[in-house]
BADO-170239 format. One record per residue: residue in three letters; x, y, z of N, C-alpha, C, O in turn. Coordinates in pm, whole numbers, plus 50000, padded with zeros to 5 digits. Example, Ala and Ser with C-alpha at 12.3 -4.5 7.8 and 13.67 -1.06 7.14 Angstrom:
ALA513194943150780512304955050780513204967050780514244966850846/SER512854977550708513674989450714512905000350787513415011450804/
This chain:
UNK124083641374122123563649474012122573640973930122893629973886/UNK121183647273909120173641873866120873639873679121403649073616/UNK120613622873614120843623973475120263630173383119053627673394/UNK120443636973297119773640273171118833632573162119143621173196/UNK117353634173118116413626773085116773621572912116723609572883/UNK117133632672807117343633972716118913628172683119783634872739/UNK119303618972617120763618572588120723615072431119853610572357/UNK122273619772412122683625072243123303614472184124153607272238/UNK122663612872017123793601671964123373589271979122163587671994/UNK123993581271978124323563571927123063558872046121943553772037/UNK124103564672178123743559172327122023561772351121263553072395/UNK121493579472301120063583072357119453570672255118663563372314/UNK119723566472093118933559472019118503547672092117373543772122/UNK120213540372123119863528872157118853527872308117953519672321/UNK119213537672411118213542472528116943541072458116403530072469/UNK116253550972380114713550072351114443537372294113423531072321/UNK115473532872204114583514372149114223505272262113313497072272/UNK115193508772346115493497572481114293501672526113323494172513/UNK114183513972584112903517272716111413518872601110563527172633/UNK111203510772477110293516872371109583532272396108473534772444/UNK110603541672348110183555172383110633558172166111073550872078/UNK110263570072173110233573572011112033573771997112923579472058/UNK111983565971900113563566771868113973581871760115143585271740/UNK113063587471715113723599371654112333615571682111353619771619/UNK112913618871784112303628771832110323632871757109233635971805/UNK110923630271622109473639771567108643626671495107623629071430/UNK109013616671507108703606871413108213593271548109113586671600/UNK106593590871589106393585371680106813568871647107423565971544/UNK106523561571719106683551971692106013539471576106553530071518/UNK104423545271575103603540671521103783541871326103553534671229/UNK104333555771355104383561071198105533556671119105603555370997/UNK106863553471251107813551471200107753537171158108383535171054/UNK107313529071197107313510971178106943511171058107603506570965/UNK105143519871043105013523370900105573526870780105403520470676/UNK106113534970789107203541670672107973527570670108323523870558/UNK108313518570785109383511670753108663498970693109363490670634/UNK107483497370704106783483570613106663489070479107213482770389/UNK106093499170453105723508370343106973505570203106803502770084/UNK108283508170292109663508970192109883486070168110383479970073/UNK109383481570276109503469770237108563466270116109073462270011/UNK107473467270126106523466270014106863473869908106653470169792/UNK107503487269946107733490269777108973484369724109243487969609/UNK109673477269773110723465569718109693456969632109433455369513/UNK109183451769766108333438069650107943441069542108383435469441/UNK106783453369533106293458969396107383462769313107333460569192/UNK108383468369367109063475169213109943460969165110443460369053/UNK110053448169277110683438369167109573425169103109913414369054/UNK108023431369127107683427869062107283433468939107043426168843/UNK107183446368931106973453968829108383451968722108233454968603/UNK109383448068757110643450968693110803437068668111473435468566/UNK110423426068723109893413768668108833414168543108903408068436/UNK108083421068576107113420268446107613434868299107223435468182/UNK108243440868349109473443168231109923434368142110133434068020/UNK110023425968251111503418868179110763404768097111193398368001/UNK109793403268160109163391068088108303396167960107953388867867/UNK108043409467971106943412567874108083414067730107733410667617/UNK109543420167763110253428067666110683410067585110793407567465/UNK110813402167681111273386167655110603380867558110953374767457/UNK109523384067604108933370767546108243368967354107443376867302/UNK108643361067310108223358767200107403357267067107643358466947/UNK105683351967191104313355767157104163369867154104803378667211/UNK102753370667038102593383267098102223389567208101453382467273/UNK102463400967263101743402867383100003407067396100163419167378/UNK099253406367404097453411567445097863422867449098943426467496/UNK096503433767369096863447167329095643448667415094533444267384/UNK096053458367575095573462667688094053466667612093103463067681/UNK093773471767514092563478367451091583473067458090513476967504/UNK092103454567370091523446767365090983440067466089783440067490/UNK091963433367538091703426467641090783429667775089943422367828/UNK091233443567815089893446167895089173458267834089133468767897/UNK088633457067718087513460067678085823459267708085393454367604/UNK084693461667797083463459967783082613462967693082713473167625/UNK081973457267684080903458567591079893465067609079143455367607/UNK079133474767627078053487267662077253486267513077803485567404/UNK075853486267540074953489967443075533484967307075643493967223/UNK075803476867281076333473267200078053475767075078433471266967/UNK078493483767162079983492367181080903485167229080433477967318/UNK082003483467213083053476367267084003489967296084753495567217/UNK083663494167473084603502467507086113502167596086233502167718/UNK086953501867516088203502567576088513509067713088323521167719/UNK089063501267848089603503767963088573511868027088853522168087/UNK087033506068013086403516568076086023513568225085473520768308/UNK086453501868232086403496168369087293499368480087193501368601/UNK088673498968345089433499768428089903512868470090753513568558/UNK089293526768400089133543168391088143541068535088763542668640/UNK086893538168547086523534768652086723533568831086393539468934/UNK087583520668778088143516868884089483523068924089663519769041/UNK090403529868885091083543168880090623552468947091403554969039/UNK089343561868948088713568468972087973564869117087823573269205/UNK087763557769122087193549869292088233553269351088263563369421/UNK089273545469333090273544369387090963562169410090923566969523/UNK091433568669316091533585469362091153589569454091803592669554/UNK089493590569429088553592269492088663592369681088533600069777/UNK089053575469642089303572469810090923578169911090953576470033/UNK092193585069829092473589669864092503603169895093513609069936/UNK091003609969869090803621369895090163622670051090543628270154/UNK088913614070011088213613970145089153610070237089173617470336/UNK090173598270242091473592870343092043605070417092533604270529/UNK091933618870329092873627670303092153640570397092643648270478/UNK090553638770336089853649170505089463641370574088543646870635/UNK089613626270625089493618270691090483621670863090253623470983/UNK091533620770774092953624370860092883638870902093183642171017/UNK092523646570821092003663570862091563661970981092193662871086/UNK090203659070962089333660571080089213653171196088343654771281/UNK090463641671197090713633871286091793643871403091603644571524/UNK092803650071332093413659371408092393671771497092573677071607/UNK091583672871421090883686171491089773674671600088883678471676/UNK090003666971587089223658071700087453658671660086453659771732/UNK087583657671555085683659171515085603643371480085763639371364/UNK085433637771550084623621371587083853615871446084183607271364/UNK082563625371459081923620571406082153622271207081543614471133/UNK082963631971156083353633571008084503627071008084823625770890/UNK085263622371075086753612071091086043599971041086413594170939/UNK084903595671122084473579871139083493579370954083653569270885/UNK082823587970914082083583470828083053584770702083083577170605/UNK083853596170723085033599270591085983587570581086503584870473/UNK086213580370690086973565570678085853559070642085873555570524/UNK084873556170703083883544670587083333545670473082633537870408/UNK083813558370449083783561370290084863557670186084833553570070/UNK085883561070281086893553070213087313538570132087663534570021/UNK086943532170312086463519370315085133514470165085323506670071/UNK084303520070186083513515870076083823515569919083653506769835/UNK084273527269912085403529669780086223517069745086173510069643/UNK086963516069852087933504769848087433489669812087983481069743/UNK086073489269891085423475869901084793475369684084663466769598/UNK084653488269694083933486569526085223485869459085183479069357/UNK086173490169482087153485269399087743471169343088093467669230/UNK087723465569451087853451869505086793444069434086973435669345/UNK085983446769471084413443769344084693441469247084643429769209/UNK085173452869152085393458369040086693447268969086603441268862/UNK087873446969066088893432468987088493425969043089643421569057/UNK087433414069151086773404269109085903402068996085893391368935/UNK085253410968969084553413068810085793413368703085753402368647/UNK086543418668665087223416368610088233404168601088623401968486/UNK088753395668704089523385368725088193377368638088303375868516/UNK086773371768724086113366568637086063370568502086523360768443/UNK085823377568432085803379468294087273377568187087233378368064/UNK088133375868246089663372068160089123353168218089223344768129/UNK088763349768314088683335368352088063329368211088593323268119/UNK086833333468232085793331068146086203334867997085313331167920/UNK086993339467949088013338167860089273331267778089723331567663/UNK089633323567930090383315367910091613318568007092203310068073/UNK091843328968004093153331868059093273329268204092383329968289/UNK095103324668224094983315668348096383319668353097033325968269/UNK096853313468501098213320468554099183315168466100223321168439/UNK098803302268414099623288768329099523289668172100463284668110/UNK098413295768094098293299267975097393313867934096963321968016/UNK097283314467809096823331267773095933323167603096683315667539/UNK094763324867557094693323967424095073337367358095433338767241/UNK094913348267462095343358767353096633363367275096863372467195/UNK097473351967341098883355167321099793349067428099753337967481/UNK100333355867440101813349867514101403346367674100903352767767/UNK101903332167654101513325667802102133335167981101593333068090/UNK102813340867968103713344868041102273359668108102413363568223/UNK101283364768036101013376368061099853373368206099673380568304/UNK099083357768164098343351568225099193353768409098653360568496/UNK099993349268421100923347268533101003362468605100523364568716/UNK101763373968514102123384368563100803393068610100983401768695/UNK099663391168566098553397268569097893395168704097813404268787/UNK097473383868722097063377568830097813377368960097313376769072/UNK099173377868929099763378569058100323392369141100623394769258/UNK100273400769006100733416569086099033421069126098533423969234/UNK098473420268998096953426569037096283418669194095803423769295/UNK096513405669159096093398969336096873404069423096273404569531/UNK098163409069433098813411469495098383423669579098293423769702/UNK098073436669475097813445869507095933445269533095423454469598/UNK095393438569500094363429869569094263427469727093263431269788/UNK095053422669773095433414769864095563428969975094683430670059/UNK096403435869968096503447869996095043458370015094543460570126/UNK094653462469921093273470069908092593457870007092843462370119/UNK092173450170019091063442570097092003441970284091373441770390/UNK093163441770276093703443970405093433457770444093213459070564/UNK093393466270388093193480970410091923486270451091783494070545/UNK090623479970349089413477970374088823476370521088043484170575/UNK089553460270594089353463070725090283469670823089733472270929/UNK091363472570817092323483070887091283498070883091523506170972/UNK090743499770834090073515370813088713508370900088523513571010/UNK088093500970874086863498870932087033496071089086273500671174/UNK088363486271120088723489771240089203501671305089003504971422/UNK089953508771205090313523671334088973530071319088663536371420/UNK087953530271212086993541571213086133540071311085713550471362/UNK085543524871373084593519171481085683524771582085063533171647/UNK087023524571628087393526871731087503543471758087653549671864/UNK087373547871632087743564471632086033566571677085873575371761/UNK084903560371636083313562371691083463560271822082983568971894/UNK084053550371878083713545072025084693555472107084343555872225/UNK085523561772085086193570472124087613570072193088223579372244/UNK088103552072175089283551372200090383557572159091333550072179/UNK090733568472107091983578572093091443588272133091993598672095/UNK090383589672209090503609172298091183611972318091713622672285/UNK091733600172413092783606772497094423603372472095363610072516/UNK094513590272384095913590372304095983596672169096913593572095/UNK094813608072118094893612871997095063605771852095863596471852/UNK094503608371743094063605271643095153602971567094933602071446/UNK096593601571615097723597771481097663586771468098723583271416/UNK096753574971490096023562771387095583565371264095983561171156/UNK094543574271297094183577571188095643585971035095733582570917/UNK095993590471067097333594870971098053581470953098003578570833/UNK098653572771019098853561370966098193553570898098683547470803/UNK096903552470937095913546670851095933548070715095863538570637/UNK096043563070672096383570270591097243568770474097123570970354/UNK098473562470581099983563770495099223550170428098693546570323/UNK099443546670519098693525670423097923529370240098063528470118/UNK097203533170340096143539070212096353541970062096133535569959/UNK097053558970102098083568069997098853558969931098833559169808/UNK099643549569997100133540869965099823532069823100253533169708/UNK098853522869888097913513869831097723519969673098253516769567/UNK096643530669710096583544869566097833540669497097863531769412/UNK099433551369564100173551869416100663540269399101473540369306/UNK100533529669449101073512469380100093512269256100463506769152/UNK098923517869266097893515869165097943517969043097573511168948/UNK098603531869053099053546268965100593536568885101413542468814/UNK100653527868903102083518468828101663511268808102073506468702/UNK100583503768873099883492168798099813494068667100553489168582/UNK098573504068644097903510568562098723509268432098603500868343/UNK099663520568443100813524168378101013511968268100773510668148/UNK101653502568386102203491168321101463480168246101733476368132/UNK100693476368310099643465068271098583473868168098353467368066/UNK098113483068170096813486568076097293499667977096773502467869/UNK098273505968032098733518967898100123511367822100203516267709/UNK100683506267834101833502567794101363489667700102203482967641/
């Protein structure tokens, strides 16, 4: 008697990890690893965010009043967070296009997949721009991972290391998109289909709402 191709439970799981076949019917393999880096990283962020709770509620100095501190100067105006309203807005932005990026990657249209990801990509790259411009201008200020003149030494540290952090991230993403979008042009997923591109995606979306807490924390609070 020919075996079940399909088997139930403990035994079919451990079968598909073994023979690398999709371990949960609707959830491929590619997407699933994802989701599973995705929940690792949002550990890191939420204990660094809950780190910088705890140091901001701590600490003694005063803290830098977000208004102030990244304030620009325009025409002679000192405008509050307009950089960082800005750079917010790029960033949205780029999970929209990500968003008919992935659309039109399913319907197999090549050529609006590939430019809607390097749009993305570009978004992303000006973002990235945007807190190197800004990292320089707190430098040129004074402020450093080790001290703050505006106040409490501790803010210097938390700033630099979640914002690089999530830095670090946006510029990994930058080329992850530029690589699937050249491969989505050259036409390597015809024929294994475009759910790169939707992972690509998740990264992305991702990236975005880590942003959406940045924000929150470091510049409204």
């Amino acid at each position: 008697m020919a075996q079940s191709d399909t088997v139930e439970g403990v035994e079919g799981l451990a079968q598909d990890w073994s023979s690398d076949r999709e371990a949960f019917r609707d959830v491929p393999w590619g997407k699933g690893m994802m989701w599973i880096f995705l929940l690792s990283d949002t550990f890191i962020f939420t204990t660094f965010l809950t780190g910088y709770m705890t140091v901001r509620l701590s600490a003694t100095a005063p803290w830098p009043v977000p208004s102030e501190v990244f304030a620009l100067t325009l025409f002679g105006e000192s405008i509050p967070l307009i950089l960082i309203a800005i750079m917010t807005f790029v960033l949205i932005t780029s999970s929209g296009t990500m968003a008919l990026a992935v659309n039109y990657g399913y319907r197999r249209d090549k050529r609006k997949t590939f430019w809607l990801m390097i749009a993305t990509a570009t978004l992303g790259a000006m973002f990235v721009g945007m807190q190197i411009f800004e990292w320089s201008k707190l430098i040129s200020e004074g402020v450093r991972p080790w001290g703050n003149p505006m106040g409490a030494a501790q803010f210097g540290a938390s700033f630099f290391m979640i914002t690089g952090f999530h830095g670090l991230h946006v510029s990994i993403g930058v080329i992850y998109l530029l690589v699937v979008a050249f491969k989505v042009k050259r036409g390597d997923y015809d024929n294994r289909g475009y759910e790169i591109v939707e992972i690509t995606g998740l990264y992305w979306h991702f990236v975005d709402l880590v942003w959406v807490f940045i924000f929150a924390f470091f510049y409204l609070w």
